[in-house]
N, C-alpha and C positions, 0 to 999 in steps of 0.2 A: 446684547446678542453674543451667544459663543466665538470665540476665534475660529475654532474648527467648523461651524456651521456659516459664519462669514465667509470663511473660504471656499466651501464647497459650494456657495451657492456662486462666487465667480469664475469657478471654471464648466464651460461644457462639454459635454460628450462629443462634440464636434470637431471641437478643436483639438480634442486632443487624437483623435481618429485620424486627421491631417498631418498634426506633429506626427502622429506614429508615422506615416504615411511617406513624408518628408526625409523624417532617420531612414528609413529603408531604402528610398532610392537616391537618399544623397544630393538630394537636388531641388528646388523650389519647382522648377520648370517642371521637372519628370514627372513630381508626384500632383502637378496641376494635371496634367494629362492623364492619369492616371486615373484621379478623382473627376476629371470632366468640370474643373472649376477654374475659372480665371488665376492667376497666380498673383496677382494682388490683392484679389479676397485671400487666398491661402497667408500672404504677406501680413493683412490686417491682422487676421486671425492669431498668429506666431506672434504677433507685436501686442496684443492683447494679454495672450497666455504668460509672457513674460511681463508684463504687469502686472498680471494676477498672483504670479509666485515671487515679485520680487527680484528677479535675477536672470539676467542672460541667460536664453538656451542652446541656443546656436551660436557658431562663430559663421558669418559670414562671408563668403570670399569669390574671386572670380571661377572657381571650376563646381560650386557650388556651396555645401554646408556642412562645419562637422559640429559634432555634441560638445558643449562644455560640461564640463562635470555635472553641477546641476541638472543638463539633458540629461548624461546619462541615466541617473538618477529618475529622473520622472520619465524616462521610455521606460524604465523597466513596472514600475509603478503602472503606467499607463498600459500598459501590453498585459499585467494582471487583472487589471479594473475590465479592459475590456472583452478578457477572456472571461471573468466570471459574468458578464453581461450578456456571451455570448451561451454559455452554458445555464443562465438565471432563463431565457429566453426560451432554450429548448426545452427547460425543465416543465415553463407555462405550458408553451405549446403542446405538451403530452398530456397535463391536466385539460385542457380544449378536446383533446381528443379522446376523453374519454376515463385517464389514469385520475386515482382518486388519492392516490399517496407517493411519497417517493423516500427511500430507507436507503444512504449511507451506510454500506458494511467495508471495513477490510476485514484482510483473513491471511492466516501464515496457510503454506503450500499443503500441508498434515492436515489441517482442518476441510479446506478447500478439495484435496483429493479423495480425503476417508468418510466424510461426513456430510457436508455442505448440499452434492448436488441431489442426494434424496432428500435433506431435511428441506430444502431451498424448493424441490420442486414439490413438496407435501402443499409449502407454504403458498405457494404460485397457483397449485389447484383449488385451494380453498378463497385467496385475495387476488382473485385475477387482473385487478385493476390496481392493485400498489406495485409500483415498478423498486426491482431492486438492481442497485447500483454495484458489483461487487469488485474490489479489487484485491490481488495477492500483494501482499508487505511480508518481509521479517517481520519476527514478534515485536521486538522493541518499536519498532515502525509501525504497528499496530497499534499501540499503546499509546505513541506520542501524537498518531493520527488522532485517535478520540479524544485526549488532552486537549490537543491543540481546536478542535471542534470542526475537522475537515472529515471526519467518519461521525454518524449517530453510532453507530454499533462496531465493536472489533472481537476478531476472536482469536487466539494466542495461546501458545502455550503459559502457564502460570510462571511467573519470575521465580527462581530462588529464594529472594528477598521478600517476594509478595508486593502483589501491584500496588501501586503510589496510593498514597492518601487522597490524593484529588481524585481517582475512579471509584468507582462500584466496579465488583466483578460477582458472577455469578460459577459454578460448576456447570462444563458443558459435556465433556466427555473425557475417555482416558484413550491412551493408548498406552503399546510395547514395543520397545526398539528391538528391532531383530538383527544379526549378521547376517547379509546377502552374500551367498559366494557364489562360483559357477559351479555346475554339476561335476561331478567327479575332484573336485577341489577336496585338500587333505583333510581341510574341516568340515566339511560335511556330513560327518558322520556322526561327531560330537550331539551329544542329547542338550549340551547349554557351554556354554564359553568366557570367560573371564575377559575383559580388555585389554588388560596387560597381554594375552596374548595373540591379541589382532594386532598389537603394534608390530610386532616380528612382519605383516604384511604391506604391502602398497595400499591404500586407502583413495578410493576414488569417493569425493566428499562433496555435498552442498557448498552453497554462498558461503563466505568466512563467517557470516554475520549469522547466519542461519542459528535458531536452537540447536538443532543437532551437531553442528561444529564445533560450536561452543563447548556442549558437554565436552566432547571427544576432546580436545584441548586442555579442558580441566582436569580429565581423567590418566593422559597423559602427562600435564605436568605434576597432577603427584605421583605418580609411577617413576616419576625421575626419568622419562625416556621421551624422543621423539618422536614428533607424530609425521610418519611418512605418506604423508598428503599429497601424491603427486597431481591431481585429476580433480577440477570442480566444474562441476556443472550449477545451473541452476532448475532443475526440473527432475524430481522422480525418476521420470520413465529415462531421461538420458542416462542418470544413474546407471539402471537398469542392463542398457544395452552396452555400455562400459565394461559393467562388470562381465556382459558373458561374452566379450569379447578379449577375457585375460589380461584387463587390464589394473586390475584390484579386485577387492572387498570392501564392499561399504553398509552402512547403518541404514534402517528404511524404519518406518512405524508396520507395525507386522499385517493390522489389515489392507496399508497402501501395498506392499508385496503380493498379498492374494488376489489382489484386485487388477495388480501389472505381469501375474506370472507369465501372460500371452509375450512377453517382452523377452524373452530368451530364456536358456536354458539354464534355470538359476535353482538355487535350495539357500532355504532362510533359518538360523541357526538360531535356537533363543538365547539373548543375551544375558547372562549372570548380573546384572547388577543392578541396586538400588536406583539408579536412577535413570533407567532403562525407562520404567513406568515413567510416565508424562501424564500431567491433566492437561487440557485445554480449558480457559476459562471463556466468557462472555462479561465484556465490558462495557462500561458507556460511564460518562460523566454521572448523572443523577438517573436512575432507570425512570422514576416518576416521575423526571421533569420533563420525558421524551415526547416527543407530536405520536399522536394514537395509534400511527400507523409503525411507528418502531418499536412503542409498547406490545402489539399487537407481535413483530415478528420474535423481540426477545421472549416470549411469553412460550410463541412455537417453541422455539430454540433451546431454551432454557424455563422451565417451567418454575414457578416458588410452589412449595406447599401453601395449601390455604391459608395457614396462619400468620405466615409469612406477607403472603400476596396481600392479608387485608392490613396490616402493619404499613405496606407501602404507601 
């Protein structure tokens, strides 16, 4: 028999629900009351688990109980097991009631405000019973979500470098960075604008992490100037209401602009530069290896040509 299958088959879900239970209120007595169990079944139970793993969990003492290293170590273990037990659980429950799929997407903030919620809800009126899961990441957090296999799907702006070896990526869409400024601001009149001369401005900017930051950092340090960054939001429209409140200039994708202009009284200047233009791709570890229902949504999403499609 395997080690690893040895061991899991000596620990239970019970006991370790108790230890959690235990770590939280500090107390053998508390967490008996708590649970509604005798505190010498909770006793067996802990004297147990620590024969199971070999090693003291607790140190025991008169005001109650604290973690030895080892604890802390399998609380934190056991507080994951049991949260994806608790999320395994609800995922069933919605196949019970009817859901026939479930699709894992992250998405950088660009994708999610310009594109996502028509192509998402195209997708939702034709597969009404695959549930999608969506959450906002940075790009690189997007990437390393599907790596790592906590997203079936991500979608992201394309790396510089071009996504890792270990994805597939597909082309999903483009955008263009635009200059936001407030109405009657000196640039607003400009037909296109260079970077180097937004630096001369205050800059109210995305997450550090964000793509767009990134660029704006890159662009500035070959400029040999500083980027006067004073203001980060995380969110578009706060952006937005920053700026028309004199508090900077900042970078948006030009269709999330047309789509926030109800957000103040702003004018978007097109940006001069090569890398203004942005793809967004669609990613996933192996596209073919995916359960039918994500094949299904990257197919909406990002289509192959035929030739393509029967290759996969």
């Amino acid at each position: 028999m395997k080690p690893e299958r040895s061991f899991a088959r000596r620990i239970d879900l019970t006991s370790l629900q108790l230890f959690v239970a235990v770590c939280e209120s500090g107390s053998i007595g508390r967490a008996a009351q708590q649970e509604f169990i005798a505190p010498s079944a909770i006793s067996k139970r802990l004297s147990d688990l620590e024969a199971a793993v070999g090693t003291p969990l607790l140190y025991r003492h008169s005001r109650g109980v604290t973690l030895t290293p080892a604890g802390e170590s399998l609380l934190h273990h056991a507080r994951n097991l049991l949260f994806g037990l608790e999320r395994m659980h609800g995922e069933l429950s919605e196949y019970a009631g009817g859901v026939r799929g479930h699709v894992r997407v992250h998405a950088n903030i660009s994708a999610i405000v310009q594109f996502l919620p028509e192509d998402l809800g195209a997708f939702a009126r034709t597969h009404g019973q695959i549930k999608i899961d969506l959450h906002e990441r940075l790009s690189p957090e997007v990437l390393q979500a599907v790596q790592e296999g906590a997203a079936d799907l991500g979608l992201c702006q394309a790396p510089a470098a071009g996504v890792d070896a270990a994805l597939q990526s597909r082309p999903y869409r483009s955008d263009e960075l635009v200059l936001v400024v407030p109405q009657g601001h000196a640039l607003q009149a400009r037909a296109a604008i260079k970077f180097d001369e937004v630096l001369d401005c205050d800059i109210v900017g995305l997450h550090a992490g964000s793509s767009i930051s990134l660029a704006m950092r890159a662009a500035a340090a070959q400029a040999g100037r500083p980027l006067r960054q004073r203001i980060q939001v995380t969110g578009l429209d706060a952006m937005c209401r920053m700026i028309d409140n004199g508090l900077g200039v900042g970078l948006l994708p030009g269709r999330a602009f047309a789509l926030m202009q109800g957000l103040g009284r702003l004018a978007a200047v097109p940006l001069d530069e090569p890398w203004a233009r942005r793809e967004l791709v669609l990613v996933a570890r192996d596209f073919a290896a995916l359960p039918m229902t994500a094949r299904l949504l990257a197919e909406h999403l990002a289509p192959l040509p035929a030739a393509l499609a029967a290759a996969e």
